[in-house]
N, CA, C and O atoms as a CHARMM CRD file, in Angstrom:
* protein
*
  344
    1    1 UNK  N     79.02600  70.66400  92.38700 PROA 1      0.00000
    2    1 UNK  CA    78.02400  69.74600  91.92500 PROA 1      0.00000
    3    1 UNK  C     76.81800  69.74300  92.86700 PROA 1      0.00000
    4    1 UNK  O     75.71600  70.05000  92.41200 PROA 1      0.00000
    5    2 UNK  N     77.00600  69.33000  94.48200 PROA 2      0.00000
    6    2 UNK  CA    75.96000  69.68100  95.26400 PROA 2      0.00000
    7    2 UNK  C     75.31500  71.12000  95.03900 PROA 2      0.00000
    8    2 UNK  O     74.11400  71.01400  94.79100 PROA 2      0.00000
    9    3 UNK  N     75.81000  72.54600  95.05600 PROA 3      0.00000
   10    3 UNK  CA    75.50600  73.18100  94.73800 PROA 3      0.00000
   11    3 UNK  C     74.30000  73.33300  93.57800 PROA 3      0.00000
   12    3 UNK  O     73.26700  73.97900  93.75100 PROA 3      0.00000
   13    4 UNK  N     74.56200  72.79000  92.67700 PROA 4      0.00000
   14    4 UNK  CA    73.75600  72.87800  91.17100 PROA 4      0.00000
   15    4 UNK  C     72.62600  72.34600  91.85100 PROA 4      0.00000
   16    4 UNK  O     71.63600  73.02600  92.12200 PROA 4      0.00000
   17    5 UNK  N     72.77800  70.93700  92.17800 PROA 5      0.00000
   18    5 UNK  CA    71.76900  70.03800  92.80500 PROA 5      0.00000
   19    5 UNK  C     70.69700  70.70900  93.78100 PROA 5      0.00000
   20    5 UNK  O     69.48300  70.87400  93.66200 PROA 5      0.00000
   21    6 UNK  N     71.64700  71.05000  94.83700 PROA 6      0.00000
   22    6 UNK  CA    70.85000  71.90800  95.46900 PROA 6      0.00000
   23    6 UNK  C     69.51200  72.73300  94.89900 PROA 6      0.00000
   24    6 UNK  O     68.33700  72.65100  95.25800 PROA 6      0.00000
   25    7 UNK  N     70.21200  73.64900  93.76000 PROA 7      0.00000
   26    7 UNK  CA    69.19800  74.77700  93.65100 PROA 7      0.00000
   27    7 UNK  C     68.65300  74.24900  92.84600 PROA 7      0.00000
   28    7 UNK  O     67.90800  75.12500  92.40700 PROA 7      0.00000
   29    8 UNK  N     68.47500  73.35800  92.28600 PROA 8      0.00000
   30    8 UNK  CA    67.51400  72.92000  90.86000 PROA 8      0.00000
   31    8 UNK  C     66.46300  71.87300  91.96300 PROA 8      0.00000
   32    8 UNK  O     65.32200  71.51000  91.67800 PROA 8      0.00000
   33    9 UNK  N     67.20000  71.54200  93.23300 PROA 9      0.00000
   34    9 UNK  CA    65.86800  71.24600  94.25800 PROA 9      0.00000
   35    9 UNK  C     64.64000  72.28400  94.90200 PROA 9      0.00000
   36    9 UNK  O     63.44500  72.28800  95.19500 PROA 9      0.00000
   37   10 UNK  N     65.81200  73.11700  94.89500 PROA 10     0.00000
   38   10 UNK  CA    65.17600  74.92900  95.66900 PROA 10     0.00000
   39   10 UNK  C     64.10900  75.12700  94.30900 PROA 10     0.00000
   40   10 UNK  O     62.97400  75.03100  94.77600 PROA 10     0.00000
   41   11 UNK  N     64.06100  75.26700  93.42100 PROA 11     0.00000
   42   11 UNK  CA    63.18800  75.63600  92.42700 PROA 11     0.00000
   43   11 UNK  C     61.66600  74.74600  92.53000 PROA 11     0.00000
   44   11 UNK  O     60.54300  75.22300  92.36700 PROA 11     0.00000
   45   12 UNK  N     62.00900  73.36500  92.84000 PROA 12     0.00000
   46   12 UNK  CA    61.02900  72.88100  92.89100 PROA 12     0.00000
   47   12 UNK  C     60.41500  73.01900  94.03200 PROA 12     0.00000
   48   12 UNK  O     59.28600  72.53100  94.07700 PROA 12     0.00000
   49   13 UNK  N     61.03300  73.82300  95.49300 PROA 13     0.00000
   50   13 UNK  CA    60.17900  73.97200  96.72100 PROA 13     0.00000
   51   13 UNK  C     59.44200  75.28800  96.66500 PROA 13     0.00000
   52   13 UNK  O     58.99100  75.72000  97.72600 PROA 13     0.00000
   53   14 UNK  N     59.23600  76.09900  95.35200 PROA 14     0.00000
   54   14 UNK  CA    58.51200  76.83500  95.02800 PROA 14     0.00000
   55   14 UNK  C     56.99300  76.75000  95.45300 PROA 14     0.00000
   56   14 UNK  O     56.26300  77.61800  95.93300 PROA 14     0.00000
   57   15 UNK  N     56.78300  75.62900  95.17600 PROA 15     0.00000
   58   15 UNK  CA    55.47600  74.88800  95.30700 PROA 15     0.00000
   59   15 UNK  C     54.93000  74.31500  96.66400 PROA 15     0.00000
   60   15 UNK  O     53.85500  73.76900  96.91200 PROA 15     0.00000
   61   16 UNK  N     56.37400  74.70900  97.73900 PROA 16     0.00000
   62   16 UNK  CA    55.56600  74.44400  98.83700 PROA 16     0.00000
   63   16 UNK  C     55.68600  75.62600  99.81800 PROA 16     0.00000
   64   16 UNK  O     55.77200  76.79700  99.45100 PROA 16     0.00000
   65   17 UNK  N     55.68300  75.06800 101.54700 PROA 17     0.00000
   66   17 UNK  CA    55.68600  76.22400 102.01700 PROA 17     0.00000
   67   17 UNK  C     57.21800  77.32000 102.05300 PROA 17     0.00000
   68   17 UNK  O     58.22200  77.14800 101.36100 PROA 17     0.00000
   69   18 UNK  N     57.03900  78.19700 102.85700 PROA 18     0.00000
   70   18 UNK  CA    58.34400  78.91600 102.30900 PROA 18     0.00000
   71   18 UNK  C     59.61000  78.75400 103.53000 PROA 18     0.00000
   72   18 UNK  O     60.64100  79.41100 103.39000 PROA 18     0.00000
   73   19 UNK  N     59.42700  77.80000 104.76400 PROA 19     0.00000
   74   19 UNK  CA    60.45900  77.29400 105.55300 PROA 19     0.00000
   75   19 UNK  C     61.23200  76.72000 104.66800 PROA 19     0.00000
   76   19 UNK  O     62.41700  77.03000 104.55400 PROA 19     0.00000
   77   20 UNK  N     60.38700  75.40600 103.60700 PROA 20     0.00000
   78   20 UNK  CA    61.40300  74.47200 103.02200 PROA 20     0.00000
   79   20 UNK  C     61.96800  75.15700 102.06900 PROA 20     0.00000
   80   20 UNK  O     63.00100  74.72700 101.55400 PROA 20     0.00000
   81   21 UNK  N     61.21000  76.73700 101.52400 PROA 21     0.00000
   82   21 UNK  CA    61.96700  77.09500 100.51200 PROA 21     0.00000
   83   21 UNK  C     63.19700  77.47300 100.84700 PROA 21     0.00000
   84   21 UNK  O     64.09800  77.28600 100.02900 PROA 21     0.00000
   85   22 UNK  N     63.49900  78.11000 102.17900 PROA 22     0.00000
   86   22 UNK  CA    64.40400  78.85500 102.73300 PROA 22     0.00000
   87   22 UNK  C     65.12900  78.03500 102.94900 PROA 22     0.00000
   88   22 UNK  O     66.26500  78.40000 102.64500 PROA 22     0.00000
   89   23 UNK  N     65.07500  76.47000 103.56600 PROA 23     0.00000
   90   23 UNK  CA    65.99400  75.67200 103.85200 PROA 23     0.00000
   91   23 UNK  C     66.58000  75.27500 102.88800 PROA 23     0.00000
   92   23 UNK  O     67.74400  74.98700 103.16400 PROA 23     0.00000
   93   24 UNK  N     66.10100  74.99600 101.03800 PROA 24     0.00000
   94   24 UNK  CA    67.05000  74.53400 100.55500 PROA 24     0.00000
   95   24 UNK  C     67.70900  76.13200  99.74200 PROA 24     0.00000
   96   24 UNK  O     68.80700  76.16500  99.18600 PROA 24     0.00000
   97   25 UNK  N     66.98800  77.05600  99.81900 PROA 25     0.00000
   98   25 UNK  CA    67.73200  78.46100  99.55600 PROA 25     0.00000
   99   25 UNK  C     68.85600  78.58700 100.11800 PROA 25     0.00000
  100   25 UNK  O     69.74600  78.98000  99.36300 PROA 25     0.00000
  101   26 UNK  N     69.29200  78.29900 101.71500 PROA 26     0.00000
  102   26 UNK  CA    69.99500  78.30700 102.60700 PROA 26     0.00000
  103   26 UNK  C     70.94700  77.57700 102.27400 PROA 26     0.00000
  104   26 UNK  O     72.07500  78.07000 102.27500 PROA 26     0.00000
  105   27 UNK  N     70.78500  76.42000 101.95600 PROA 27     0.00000
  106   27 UNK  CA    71.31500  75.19400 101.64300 PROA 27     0.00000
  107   27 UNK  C     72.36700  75.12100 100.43100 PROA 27     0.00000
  108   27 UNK  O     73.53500  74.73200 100.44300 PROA 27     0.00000
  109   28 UNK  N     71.67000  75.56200  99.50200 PROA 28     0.00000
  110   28 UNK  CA    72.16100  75.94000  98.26200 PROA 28     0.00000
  111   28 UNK  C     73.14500  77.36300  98.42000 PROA 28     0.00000
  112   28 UNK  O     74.32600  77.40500  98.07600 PROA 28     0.00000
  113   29 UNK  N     72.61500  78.14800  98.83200 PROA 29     0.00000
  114   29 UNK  CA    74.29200  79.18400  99.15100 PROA 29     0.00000
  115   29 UNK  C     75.15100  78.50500 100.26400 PROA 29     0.00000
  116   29 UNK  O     76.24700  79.05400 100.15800 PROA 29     0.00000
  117   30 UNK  N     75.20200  77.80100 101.04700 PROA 30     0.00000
  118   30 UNK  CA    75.87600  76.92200 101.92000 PROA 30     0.00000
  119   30 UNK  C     76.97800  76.48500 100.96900 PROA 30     0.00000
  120   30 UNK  O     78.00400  77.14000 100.78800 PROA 30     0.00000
  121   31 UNK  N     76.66800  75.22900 100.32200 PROA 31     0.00000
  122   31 UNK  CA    76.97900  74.65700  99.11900 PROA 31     0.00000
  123   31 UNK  C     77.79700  75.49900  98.29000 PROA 31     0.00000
  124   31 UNK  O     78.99700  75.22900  98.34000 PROA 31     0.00000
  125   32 UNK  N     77.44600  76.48900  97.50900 PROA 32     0.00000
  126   32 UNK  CA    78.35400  77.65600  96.79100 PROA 32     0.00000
  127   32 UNK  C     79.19800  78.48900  97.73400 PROA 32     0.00000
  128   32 UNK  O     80.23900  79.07200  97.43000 PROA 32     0.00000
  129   33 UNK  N     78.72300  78.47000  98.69000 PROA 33     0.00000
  130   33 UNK  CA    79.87100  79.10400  99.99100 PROA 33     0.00000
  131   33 UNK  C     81.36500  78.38600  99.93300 PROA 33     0.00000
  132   33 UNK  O     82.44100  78.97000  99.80700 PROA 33     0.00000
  133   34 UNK  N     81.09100  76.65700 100.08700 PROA 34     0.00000
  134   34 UNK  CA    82.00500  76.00700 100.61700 PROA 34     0.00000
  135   34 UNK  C     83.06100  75.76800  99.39700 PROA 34     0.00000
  136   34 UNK  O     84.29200  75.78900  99.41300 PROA 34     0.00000
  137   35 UNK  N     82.49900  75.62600  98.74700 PROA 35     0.00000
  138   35 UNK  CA    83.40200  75.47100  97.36700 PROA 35     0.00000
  139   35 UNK  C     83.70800  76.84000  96.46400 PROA 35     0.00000
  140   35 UNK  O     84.17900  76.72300  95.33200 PROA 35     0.00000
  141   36 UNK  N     83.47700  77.84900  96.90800 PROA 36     0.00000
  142   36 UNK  CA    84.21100  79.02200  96.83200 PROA 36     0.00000
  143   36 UNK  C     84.97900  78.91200  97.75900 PROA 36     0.00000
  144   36 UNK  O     85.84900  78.42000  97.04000 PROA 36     0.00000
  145   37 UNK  N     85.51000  78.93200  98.85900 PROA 37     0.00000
  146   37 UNK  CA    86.07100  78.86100  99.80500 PROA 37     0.00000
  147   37 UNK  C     87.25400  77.49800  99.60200 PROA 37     0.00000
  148   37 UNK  O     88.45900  77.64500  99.80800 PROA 37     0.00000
  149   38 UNK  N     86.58700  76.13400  99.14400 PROA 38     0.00000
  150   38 UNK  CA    88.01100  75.18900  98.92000 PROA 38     0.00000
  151   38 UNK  C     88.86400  75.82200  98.06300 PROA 38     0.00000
  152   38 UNK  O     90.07500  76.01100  98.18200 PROA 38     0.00000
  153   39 UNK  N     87.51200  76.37900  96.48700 PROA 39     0.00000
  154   39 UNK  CA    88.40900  76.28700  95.57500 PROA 39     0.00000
  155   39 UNK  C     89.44100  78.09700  95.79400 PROA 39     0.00000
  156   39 UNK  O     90.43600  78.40700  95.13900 PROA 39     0.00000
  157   40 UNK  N     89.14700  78.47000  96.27000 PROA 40     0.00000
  158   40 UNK  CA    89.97800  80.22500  96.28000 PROA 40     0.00000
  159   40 UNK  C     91.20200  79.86400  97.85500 PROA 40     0.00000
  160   40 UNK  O     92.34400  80.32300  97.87800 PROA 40     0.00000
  161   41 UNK  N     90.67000  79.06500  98.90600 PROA 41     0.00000
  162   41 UNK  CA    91.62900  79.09000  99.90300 PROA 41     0.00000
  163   41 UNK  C     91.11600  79.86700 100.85800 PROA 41     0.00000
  164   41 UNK  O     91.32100  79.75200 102.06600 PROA 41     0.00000
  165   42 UNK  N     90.22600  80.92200 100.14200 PROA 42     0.00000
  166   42 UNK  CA    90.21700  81.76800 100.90300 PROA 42     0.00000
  167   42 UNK  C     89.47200  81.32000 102.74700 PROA 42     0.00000
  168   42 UNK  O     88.48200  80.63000 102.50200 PROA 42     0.00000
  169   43 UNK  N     89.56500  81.41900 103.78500 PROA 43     0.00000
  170   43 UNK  CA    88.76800  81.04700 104.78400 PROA 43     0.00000
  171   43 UNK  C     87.98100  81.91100 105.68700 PROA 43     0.00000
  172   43 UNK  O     87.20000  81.52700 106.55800 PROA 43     0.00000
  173   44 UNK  N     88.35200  83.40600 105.30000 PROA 44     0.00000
  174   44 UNK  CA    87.76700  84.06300 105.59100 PROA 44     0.00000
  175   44 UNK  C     85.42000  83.20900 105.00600 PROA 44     0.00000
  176   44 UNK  O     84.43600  83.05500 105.72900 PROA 44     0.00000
  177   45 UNK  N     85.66100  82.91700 103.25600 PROA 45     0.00000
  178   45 UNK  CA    84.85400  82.57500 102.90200 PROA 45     0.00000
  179   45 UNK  C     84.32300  81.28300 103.43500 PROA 45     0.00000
  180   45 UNK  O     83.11600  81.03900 103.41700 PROA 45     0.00000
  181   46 UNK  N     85.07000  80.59100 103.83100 PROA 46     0.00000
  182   46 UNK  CA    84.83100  79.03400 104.30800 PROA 46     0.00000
  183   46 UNK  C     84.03900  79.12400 106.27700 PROA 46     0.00000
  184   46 UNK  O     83.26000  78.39700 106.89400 PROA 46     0.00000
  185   47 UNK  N     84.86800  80.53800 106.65900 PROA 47     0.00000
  186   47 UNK  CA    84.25400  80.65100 108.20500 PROA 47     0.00000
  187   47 UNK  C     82.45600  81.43300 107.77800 PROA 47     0.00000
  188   47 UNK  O     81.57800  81.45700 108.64000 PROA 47     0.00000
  189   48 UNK  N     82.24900  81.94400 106.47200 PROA 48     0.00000
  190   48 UNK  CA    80.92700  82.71200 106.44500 PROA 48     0.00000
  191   48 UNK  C     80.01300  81.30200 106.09800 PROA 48     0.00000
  192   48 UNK  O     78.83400  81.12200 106.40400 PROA 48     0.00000
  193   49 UNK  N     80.65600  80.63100 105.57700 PROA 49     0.00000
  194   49 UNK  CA    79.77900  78.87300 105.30600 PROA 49     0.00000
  195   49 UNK  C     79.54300  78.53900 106.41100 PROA 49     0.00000
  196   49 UNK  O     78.40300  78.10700 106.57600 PROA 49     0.00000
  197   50 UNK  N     80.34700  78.57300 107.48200 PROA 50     0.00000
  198   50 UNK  CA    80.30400  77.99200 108.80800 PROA 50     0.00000
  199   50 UNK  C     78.86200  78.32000 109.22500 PROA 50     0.00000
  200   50 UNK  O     78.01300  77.48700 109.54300 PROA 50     0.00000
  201   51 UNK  N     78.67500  79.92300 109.16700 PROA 51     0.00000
  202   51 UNK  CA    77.16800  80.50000 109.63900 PROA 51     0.00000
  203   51 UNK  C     76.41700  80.04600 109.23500 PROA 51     0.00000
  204   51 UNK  O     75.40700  79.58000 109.76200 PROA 51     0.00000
  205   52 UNK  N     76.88500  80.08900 107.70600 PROA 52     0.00000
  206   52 UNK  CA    74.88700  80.08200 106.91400 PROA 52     0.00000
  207   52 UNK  C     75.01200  78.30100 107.23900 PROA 52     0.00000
  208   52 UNK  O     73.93700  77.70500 107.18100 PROA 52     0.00000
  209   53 UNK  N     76.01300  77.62900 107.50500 PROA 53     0.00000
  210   53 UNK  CA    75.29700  75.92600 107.88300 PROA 53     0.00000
  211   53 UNK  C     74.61800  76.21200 109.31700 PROA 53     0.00000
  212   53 UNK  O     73.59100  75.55700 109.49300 PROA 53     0.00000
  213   54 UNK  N     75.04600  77.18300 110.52400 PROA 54     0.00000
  214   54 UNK  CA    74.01800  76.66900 111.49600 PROA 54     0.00000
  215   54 UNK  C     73.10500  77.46600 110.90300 PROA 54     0.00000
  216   54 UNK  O     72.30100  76.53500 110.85400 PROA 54     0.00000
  217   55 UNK  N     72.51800  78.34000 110.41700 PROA 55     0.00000
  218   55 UNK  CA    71.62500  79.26900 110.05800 PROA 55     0.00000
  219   55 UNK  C     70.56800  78.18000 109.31100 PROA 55     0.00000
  220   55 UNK  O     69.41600  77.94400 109.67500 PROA 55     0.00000
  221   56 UNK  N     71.50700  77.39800 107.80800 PROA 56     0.00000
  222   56 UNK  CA    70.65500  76.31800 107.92200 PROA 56     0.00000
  223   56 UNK  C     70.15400  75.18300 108.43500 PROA 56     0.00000
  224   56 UNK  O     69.28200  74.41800 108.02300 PROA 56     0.00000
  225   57 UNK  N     70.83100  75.18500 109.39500 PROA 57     0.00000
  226   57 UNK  CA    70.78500  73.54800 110.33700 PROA 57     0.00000
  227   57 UNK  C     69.87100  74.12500 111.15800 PROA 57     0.00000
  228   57 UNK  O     69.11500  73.26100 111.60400 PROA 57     0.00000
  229   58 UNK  N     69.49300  75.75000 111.73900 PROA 58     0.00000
  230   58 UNK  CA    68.33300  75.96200 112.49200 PROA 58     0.00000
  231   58 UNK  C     66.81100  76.12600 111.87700 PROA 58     0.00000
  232   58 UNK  O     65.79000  75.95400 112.54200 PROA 58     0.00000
  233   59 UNK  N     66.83500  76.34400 111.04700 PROA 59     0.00000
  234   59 UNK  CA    65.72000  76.49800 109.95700 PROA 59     0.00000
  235   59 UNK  C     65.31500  75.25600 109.53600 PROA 59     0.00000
  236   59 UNK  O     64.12500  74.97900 109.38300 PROA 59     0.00000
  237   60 UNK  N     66.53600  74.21200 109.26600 PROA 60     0.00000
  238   60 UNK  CA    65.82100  72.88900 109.09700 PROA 60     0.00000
  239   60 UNK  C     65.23800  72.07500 110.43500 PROA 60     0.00000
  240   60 UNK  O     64.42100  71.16000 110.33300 PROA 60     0.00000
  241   61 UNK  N     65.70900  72.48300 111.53400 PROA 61     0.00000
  242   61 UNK  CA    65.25800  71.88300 112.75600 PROA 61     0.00000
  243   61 UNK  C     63.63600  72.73000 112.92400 PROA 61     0.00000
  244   61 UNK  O     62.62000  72.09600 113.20700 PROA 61     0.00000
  245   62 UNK  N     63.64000  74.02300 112.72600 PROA 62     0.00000
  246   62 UNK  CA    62.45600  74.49500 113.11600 PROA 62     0.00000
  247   62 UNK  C     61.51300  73.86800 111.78400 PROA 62     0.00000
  248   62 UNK  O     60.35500  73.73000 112.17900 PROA 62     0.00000
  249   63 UNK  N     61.64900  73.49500 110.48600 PROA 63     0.00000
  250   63 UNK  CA    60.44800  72.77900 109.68200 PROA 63     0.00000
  251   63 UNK  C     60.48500  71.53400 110.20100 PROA 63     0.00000
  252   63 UNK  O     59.37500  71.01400 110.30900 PROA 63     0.00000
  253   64 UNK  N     61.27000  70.98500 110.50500 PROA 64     0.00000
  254   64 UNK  CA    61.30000  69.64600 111.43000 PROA 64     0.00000
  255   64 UNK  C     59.67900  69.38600 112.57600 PROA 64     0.00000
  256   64 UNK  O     58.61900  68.77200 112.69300 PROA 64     0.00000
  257   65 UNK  N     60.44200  70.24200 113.08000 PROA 65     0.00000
  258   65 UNK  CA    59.32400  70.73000 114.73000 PROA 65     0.00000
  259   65 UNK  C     58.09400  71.56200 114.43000 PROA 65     0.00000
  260   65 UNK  O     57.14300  71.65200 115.20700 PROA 65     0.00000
  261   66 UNK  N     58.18000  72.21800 113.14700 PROA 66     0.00000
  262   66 UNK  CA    57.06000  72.42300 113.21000 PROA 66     0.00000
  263   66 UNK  C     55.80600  71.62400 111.75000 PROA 66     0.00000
  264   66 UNK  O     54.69100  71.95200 111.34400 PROA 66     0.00000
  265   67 UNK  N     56.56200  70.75300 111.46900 PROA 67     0.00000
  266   67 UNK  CA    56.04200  69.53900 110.27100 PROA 67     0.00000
  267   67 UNK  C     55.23000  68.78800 111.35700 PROA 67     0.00000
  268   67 UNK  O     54.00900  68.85100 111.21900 PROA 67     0.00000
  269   68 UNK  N     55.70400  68.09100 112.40800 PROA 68     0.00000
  270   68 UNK  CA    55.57100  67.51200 113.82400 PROA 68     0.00000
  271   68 UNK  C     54.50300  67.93000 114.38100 PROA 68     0.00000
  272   68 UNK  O     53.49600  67.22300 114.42200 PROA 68     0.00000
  273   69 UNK  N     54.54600  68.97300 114.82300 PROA 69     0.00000
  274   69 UNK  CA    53.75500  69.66000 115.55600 PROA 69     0.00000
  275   69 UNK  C     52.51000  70.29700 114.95900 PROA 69     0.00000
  276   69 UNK  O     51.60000  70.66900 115.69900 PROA 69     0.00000
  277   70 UNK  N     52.43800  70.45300 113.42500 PROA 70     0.00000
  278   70 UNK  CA    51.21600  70.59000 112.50300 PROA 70     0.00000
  279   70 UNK  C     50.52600  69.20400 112.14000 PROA 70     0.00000
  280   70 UNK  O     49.33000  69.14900 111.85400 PROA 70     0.00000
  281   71 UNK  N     51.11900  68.40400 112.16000 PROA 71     0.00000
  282   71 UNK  CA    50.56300  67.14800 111.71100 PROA 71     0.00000
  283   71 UNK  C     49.85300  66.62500 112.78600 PROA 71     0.00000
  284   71 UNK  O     48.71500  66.19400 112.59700 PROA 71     0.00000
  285   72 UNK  N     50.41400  66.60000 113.98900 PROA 72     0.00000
  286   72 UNK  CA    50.26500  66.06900 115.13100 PROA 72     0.00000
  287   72 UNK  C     48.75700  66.75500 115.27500 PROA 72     0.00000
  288   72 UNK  O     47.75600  66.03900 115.24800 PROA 72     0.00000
  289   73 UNK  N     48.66800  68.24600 115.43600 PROA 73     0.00000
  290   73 UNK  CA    47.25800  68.50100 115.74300 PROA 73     0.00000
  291   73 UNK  C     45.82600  68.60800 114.88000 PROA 73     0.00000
  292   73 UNK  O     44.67000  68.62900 115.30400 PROA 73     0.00000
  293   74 UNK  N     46.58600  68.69800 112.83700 PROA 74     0.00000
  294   74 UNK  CA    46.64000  68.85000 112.42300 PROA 74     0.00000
  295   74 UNK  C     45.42600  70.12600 111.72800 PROA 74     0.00000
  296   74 UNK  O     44.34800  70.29700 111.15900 PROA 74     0.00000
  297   75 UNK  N     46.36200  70.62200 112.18700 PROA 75     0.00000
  298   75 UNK  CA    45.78500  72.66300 112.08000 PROA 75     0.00000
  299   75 UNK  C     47.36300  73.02700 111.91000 PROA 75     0.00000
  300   75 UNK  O     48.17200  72.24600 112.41100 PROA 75     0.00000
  301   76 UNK  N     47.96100  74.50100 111.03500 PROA 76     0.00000
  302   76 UNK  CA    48.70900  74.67500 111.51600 PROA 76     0.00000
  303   76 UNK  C     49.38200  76.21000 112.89900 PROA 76     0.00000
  304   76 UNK  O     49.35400  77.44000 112.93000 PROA 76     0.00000
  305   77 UNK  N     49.89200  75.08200 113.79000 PROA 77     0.00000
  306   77 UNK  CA    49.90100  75.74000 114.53500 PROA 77     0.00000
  307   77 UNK  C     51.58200  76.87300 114.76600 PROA 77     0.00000
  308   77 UNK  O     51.92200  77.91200 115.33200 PROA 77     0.00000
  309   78 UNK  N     52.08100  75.95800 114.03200 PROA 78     0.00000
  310   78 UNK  CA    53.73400  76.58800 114.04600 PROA 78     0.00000
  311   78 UNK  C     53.67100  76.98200 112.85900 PROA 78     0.00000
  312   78 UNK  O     53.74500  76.10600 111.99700 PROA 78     0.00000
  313   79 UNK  N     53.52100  78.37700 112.43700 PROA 79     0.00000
  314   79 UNK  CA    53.96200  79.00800 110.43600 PROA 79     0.00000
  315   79 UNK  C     54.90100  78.38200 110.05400 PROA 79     0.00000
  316   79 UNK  O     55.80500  77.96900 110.78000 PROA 79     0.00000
  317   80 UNK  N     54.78300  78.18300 108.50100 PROA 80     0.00000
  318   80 UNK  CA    55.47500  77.58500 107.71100 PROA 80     0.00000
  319   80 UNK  C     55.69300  78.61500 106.58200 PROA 80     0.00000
  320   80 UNK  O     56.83500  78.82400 106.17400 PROA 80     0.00000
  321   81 UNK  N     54.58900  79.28700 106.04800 PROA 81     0.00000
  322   81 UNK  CA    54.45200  80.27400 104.98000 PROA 81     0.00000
  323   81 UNK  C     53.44000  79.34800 103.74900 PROA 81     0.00000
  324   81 UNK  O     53.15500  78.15300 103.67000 PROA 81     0.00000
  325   82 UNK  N     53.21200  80.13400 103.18500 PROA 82     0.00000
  326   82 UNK  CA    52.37800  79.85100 101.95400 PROA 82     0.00000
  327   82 UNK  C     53.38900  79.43400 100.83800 PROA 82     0.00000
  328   82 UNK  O     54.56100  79.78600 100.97100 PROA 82     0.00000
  329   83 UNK  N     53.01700  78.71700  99.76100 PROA 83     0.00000
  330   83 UNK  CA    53.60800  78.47000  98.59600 PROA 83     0.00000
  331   83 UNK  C     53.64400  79.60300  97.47000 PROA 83     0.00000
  332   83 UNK  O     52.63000  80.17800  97.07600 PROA 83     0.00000
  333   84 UNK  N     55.03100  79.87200  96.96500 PROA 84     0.00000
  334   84 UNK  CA    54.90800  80.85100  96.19200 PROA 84     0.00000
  335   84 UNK  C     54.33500  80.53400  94.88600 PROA 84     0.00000
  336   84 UNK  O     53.67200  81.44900  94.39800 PROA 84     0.00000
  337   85 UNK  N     54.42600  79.48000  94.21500 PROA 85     0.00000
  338   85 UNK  CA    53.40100  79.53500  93.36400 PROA 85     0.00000
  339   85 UNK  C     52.67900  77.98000  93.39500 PROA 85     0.00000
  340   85 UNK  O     53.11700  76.83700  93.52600 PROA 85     0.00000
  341   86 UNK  N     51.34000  78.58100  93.20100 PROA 86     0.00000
  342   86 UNK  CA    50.41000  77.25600  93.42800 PROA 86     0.00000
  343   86 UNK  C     50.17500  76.75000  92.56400 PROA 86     0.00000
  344   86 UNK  O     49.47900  75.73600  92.61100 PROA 86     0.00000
């Protein structure tokens, strides 16, 4: 269910820059990771979720810090990426 949720959020970060796209991209295979993994047993699949959560937990810290740090001077100084569609 998070899963679905997820990516029908990811669709709408189309429209912005492409950190947040990646974070809920990230997010959303996270999500389909983990519940492939409850529902099969398998843990081989449940330890590759493990990654892509810090993978996404670092990507969301760096739009974090650099949301912060663009606003703050407000130029941007930390990339974010462009919006894929405007």
């Amino acid at each position: 269910m998070w899963g679905l949720f997820t990516l029908l959020m990811f669709i709408s970060t189309l429209k912005h820059n492409n950190a947040l796209q990646f974070v809920f991209a990230s997010l959303t295979i996270l999500f389909w990771l983990l519940a492939i993994g409850e529902f099969t047993g398998n843990t081989t699949v449940t330890v590759i979720a493990g990654y892509e959560g810090i993978i996404c937990g670092l990507s969301a810290i760096y739009l974090a810090m650099a949301d912060v740090i663009n606003e703050t001077y407000g130029r941007e100084i930390v990339p974010v990426g462009k919006p894929l569609i405007k």
